[in-house]
N, C-alpha and C positions, 0 to 999 in steps of 0.2 A: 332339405333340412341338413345344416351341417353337424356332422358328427364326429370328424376325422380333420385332426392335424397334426400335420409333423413340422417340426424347426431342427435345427443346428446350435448345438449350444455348448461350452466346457464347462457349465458352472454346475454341472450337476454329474459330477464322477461318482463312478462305482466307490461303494461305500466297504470295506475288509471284512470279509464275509460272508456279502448281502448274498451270494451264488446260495448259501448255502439254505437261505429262505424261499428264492426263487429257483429257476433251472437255471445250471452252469451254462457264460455268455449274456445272463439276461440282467440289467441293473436298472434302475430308476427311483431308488428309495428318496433321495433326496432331494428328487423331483416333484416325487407324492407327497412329501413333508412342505414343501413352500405351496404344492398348492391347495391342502388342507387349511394352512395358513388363509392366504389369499381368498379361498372361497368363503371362509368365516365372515372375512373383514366385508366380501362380497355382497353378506347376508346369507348364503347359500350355506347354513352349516352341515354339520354331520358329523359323523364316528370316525378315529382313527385311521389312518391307513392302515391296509390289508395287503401282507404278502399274494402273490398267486403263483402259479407256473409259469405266467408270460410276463410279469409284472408285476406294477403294484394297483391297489384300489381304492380307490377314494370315494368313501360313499358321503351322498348327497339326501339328508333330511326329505323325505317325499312323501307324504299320507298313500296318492293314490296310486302308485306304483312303485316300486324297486328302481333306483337313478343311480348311476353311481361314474365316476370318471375314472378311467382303467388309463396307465402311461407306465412308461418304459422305453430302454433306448430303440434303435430302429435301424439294424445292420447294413440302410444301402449307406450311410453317413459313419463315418468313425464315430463322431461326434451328435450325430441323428438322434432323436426321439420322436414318439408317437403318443396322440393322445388322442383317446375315443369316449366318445359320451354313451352311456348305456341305460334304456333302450333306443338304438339307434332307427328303428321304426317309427311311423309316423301314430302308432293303434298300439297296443299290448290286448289285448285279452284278461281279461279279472273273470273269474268262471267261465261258466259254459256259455252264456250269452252275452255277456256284456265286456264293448270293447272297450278300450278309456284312451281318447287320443291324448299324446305327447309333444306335441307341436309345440305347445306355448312353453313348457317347461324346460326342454330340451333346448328351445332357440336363447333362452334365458340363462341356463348356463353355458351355451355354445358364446355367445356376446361376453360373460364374463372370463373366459377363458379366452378365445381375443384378449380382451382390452388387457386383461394381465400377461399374456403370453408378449402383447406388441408395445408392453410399457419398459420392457426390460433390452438395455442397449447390448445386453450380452447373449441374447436371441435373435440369431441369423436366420431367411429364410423358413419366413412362416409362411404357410402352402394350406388351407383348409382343401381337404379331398374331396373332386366330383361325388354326386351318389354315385357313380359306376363305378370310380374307384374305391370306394366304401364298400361296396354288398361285402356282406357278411354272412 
Protein backbone atom coordinates (compact mmCIF):
# COMPACT_ATOMS: atom_id res chain seq x y z
CA UNK A 1 0.00 0.00 0.00
CA UNK A 2 1.47 3.28 -0.70
CA UNK A 3 1.48 5.76 1.68
CA UNK A 4 4.75 7.75 1.35
CA UNK A 5 6.02 10.25 -1.10
CA UNK A 6 8.52 12.73 -1.43
CA UNK A 7 9.36 15.19 -4.73
CA UNK A 8 11.43 18.20 -5.18
CA UNK A 9 9.73 21.35 -5.82
CA UNK A 10 10.25 25.55 -5.31
CA UNK A 11 6.72 26.34 -5.66
CA UNK A 12 5.84 25.91 -2.29
CA UNK A 13 8.31 28.29 0.00
CA UNK A 14 8.26 28.74 3.52
CA UNK A 15 5.52 30.91 4.26
CA UNK A 16 6.82 34.47 7.13
CA UNK A 17 6.10 32.95 10.22
CA UNK A 18 4.80 29.52 9.45
CA UNK A 19 7.96 28.35 12.26
CA UNK A 20 6.10 29.79 14.47
CA UNK A 21 2.89 27.36 13.91
CA UNK A 22 5.01 24.52 13.35
CA UNK A 23 8.75 23.64 14.83
CA UNK A 24 11.59 26.04 13.76
CA UNK A 25 13.01 24.42 10.18
CA UNK A 26 9.80 22.87 9.44
CA UNK A 27 7.40 24.49 6.62
CA UNK A 28 4.78 23.27 4.16
CA UNK A 29 1.89 25.44 4.73
CA UNK A 30 1.46 26.19 1.25
CA UNK A 31 1.71 22.85 0.15
CA UNK A 32 -1.27 21.85 2.54
CA UNK A 33 -3.28 24.66 1.05
CA UNK A 34 -3.07 23.48 -2.91
CA UNK A 35 -3.63 20.13 -1.73
CA UNK A 36 -6.74 20.84 0.31
CA UNK A 37 -7.54 22.49 -2.80
CA UNK A 38 -6.99 19.68 -5.12
CA UNK A 39 -8.33 16.94 -2.92
CA UNK A 40 -11.84 18.77 -3.00
CA UNK A 41 -11.82 19.10 -6.85
CA UNK A 42 -10.65 15.24 -6.20
CA UNK A 43 -14.02 14.56 -4.55
CA UNK A 44 -11.99 13.71 -1.37
CA UNK A 45 -13.09 16.61 0.83
CA UNK A 46 -12.52 17.65 4.26
CA UNK A 47 -11.62 20.31 6.95
CA UNK A 48 -9.03 23.01 6.72
CA UNK A 49 -5.57 22.47 7.16
CA UNK A 50 -3.96 21.90 10.47
CA UNK A 51 -0.78 23.16 11.82
CA UNK A 52 1.32 20.23 13.73
CA UNK A 53 4.93 19.85 15.18
CA UNK A 54 6.24 18.12 12.01
CA UNK A 55 4.03 19.78 9.56
CA UNK A 56 0.89 20.41 8.15
CA UNK A 57 -2.53 18.34 8.11
CA UNK A 58 -4.87 17.68 5.79
CA UNK A 59 -7.75 15.85 6.83
CA UNK A 60 -9.70 13.81 4.58
CA UNK A 61 -13.92 13.37 5.07
CA UNK A 62 -13.93 9.51 6.37
CA UNK A 63 -17.18 7.93 8.37
CA UNK A 64 -15.09 4.79 9.13
CA UNK A 65 -11.98 5.89 10.36
CA UNK A 66 -9.73 9.12 10.93
CA UNK A 67 -7.63 9.76 7.17
CA UNK A 68 -5.95 12.57 6.86
CA UNK A 69 -2.65 13.63 4.63
CA UNK A 70 0.23 14.88 6.80
CA UNK A 71 3.24 16.95 4.22
CA UNK A 72 5.97 19.23 4.88
CA UNK A 73 9.27 19.89 3.63
CA UNK A 74 11.91 16.91 3.78
CA UNK A 75 15.60 17.94 4.89
CA UNK A 76 17.64 15.35 2.63
CA UNK A 77 16.39 18.00 -0.49
CA UNK A 78 16.88 21.91 -0.02
CA UNK A 79 13.87 21.94 -1.97
CA UNK A 80 12.36 18.18 -0.68
CA UNK A 81 8.93 17.51 0.58
CA UNK A 82 7.22 14.63 2.11
CA UNK A 83 3.78 13.40 1.96
CA UNK A 84 2.24 10.56 4.02
CA UNK A 85 -1.42 9.22 4.09
CA UNK A 86 -2.71 8.47 7.61
CA UNK A 87 -3.58 5.50 8.50
CA UNK A 88 -0.75 4.11 6.76
CA UNK A 89 -1.84 0.44 7.85
CA UNK A 90 -3.62 -1.88 6.08
CA UNK A 91 -6.46 -2.55 9.45
CA UNK A 92 -7.15 0.20 12.16
CA UNK A 93 -8.94 -1.05 15.04
CA UNK A 94 -12.61 0.73 15.87
CA UNK A 95 -12.99 -0.84 19.59
CA UNK A 96 -12.05 -3.73 21.09
CA UNK A 97 -12.90 -6.09 18.47
CA UNK A 98 -13.39 -4.86 15.40
CA UNK A 99 -10.83 -4.24 12.77
CA UNK A 100 -11.86 -1.95 9.64
CA UNK A 101 -9.45 -2.36 6.66
CA UNK A 102 -8.04 0.72 4.76
CA UNK A 103 -6.92 -0.57 1.70
CA UNK A 104 -9.53 0.76 -0.67
CA UNK A 105 -9.46 4.17 0.82
CA UNK A 106 -6.12 4.86 1.34
CA UNK A 107 -5.15 3.49 -2.40
CA UNK A 108 -8.01 6.05 -3.48
CA UNK A 109 -6.31 8.94 -2.02
CA UNK A 110 -2.78 7.47 -2.63
CA UNK A 111 -3.91 7.58 -6.87
CA UNK A 112 -5.11 11.04 -6.37
CA UNK A 113 -2.17 12.34 -4.88
CA UNK A 114 -0.21 10.88 -7.67
CA UNK A 115 -2.18 12.07 -10.38
CA UNK A 116 -2.03 15.62 -8.83
CA UNK A 117 1.52 15.40 -7.44
CA UNK A 118 2.72 14.25 -11.38
CA UNK A 119 0.30 16.88 -13.23
CA UNK A 120 2.44 19.63 -11.98
CA UNK A 121 5.71 20.52 -14.35
CA UNK A 122 7.24 22.14 -11.33
CA UNK A 123 7.46 18.78 -9.31
CA UNK A 124 10.69 17.12 -9.74
CA UNK A 125 11.34 13.49 -8.77
CA UNK A 126 8.43 12.02 -7.33
CA UNK A 127 9.58 8.72 -5.46
CA UNK A 128 6.36 6.83 -3.61
CA UNK A 129 8.29 5.03 -0.65
CA UNK A 130 8.89 1.04 -0.43
CA UNK A 131 6.78 -0.30 2.68
CA UNK A 132 10.14 -0.67 4.31
CA UNK A 133 10.90 2.60 3.78
CA UNK A 134 7.71 3.68 5.20
CA UNK A 135 7.31 1.75 8.64
CA UNK A 136 6.31 3.90 10.94
Amino acid sequence: MRTHVEFRSDAFPAEAGEAEAVNPGRWGKKLAVFLRGELDRAGLRGGEVGAEDWGWLVPIDNEAFPLWVGCGNYEEYQNGFLCFIEPSKSTVRRGLFRKVDTTARVSEVAQALDKILASRADIQGLRWWSEDEAVT
